[in-house]
N, C-alpha and C positions, 0 to 999 in steps of 0.2 A: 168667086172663092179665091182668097189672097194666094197666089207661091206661095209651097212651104221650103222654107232657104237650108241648103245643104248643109252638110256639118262644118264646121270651120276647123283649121289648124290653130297648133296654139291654145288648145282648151278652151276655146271660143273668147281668149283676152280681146278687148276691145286695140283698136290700132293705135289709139295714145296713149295707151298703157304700156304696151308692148314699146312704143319710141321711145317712152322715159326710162322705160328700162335699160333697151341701147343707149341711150345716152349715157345713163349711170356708169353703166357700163364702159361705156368709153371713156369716161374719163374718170373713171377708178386706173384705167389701162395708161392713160396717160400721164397718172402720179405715180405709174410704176412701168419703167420706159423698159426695154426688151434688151436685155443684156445676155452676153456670151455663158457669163456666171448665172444667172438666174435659168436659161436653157440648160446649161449641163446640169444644176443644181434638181429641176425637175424629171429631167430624164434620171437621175441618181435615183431620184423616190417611185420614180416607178419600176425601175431596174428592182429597186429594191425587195418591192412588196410581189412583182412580179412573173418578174426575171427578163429577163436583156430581149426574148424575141417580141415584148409588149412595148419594144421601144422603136419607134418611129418616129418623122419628121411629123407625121399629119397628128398623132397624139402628143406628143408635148405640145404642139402649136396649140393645142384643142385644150390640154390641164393649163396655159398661160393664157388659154382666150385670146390667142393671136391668131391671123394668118399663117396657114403651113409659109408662103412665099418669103415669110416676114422675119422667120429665122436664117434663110438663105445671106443674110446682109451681117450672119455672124460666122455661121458655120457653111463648109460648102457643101458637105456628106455627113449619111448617116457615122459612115468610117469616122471624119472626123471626131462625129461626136462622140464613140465609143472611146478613142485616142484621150479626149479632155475629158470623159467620165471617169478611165482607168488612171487618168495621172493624178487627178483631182482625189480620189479616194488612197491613192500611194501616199498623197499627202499625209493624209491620217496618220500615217504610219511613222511619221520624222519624231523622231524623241525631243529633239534641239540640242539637247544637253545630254554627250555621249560620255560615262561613268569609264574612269580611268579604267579599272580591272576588266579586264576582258571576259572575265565568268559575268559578271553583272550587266557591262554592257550589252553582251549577247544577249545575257536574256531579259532588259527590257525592251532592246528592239523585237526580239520575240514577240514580247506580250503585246507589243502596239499593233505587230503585223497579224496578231492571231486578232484581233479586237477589230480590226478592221477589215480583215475578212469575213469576221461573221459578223458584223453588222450589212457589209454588200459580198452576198454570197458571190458574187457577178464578176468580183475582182478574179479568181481560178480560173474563170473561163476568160477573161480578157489577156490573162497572162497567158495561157496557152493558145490564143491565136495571134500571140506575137505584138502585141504592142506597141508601137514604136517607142524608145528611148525618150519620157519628157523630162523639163525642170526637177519634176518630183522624184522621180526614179532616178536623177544622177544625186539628188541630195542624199536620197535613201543609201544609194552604192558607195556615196565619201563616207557615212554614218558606219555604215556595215567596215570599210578600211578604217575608218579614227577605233570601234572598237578593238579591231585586235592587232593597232597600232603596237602595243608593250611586247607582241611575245616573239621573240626570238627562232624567225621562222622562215624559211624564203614562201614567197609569193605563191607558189602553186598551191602549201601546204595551208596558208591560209585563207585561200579562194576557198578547197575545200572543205574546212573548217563551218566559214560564212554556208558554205553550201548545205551542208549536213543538218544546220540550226534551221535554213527557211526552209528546204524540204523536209523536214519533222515536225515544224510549224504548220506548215499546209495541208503535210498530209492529216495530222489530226484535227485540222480544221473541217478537212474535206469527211472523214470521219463522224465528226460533229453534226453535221452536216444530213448526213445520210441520207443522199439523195439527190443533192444539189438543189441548183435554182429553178428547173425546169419540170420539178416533179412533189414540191410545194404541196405540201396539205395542211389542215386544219389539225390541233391540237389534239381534238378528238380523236379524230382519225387518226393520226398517228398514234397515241394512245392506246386503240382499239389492236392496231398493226402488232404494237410491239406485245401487248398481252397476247396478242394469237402463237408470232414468232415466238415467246414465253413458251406457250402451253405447250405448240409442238416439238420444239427440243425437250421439256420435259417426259413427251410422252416416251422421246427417242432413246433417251436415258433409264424411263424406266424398264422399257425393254432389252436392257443392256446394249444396245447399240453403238451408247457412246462412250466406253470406258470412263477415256482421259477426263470428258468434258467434268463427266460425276466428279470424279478424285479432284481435279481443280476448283470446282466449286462453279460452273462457270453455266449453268442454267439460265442465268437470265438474259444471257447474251449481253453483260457491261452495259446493260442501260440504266439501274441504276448505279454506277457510276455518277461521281462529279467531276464531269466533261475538265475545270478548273484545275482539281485538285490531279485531276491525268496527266493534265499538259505539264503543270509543274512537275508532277513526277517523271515524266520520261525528258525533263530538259533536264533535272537535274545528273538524271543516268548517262544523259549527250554527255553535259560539260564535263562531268567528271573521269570519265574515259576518255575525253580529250585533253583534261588535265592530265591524266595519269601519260598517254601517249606522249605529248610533250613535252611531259614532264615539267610542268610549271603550276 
């Protein structure tokens, strides 16, 4: 009575199946050779979809089908790579063409730095554990001085200025957000969340609990809101109490 042959790996592909495949494979990999941008650029998309702790040297090596050892020859640390992920996505943020009047230029840099945040939620957290200074982030900080070059102002008051726009930018990013990177759900499910959050401030209202909320209108907890048309509105209430203070 013949052996009967164990199960095989591989879905039982025959072994010159499986070689032409490596091969194919090899040299798809070798019309597309392992660059420093192409590594930051994929850790970027899984940071993205992810969030920053799905990010390691052995999975990007693994979504570029290289060797973990084989990024080592661009980057030295994960650290690094965080460093050229966060400067790379600052990029984003460069206007190029900074708009004479400083109400304006403020707030397109705004808008780039809000657009590129919530495209990589990841950027909040890479800026609070300190960053180091790159190319990107000094072009962003001449950007931010060429805008509020014209106003007649010593230097502390216009740090502050700059300050007040990106922490009002962030914050309502982070806002926007609700929740960060790390706590990510499906459309449903947040969907589901926010009608529940709904019905229980409802209920809390209607057993007069919550005075203020009722008389404001504010039951639904601002989700529908347009996240958009918020941000514009509370940049326009920055600039122009910062007009008014400086009177310009």
């Amino acid at each position: 009575m013949p052996t009967k042959r164990p199960p095989t790996p591989n879905n039982g592909e025959p072994i010159w199946l499986r070689e032409a495949k490596a091969e194919a494979e090899a040299e798809r990999a070798a019309k597309t050779p392992l660059t420093r941008e192409r590594i930051v650029r994929a850790a970027m998309a899984v940071a993205d979809s992810e969030g920053l702790d799905a990010v390691s040297i052995r999975r990007i090596a693994g979504e570029l089908k290289a060797r973990p050892m084989s990024l080592y020859a661009h980057i030295e640390s994960k650290d690094d790579l965080f460093e050229l992920m966060h400067d790379a996505a600052v990029e984003e943020t460069l206007v190029g063409e900074v708009p004479a009047d400083w109400r304006e230029a403020l707030r397109l840099l705004a808008r780039f730095n809000r657009a590129a945040a919530l495209r990589h939620p990841w950027l909040l957290a890479t800026r609070d554990t300190g960053c180091p200074i790159g190319p990107a982030s000094l072009k962003r900080m001449d950007e931010s001085a060429a805008a509020v070059r014209g106003l007649d102002a010593d230097s502390a008051v216009l740090r502050a200025l700059i300050l007040a726009v990106d922490t009002f930018t962030l914050g309502h990013v982070t806002a926007e957000l609700s929740g960060g990177i790390r706590r990510r759900t499906s459309e449903a499910v947040s969907t589901a969340r926010r009608e529940a959050g709904t019905e229980y401030v409802r209920t809390q209202i209607d057993a007069g609990k919550l005075p203020h909320l009722a008389e404001a209108g504010f039951s639904e907890l601002l989700y529908d809101d347009d996240p958009a048309a918020s941000f514009e509105r509370g940049l326009d209430w920055l600039l122009a109490g910062a007009a008014g203070s400086l009177d310009q």
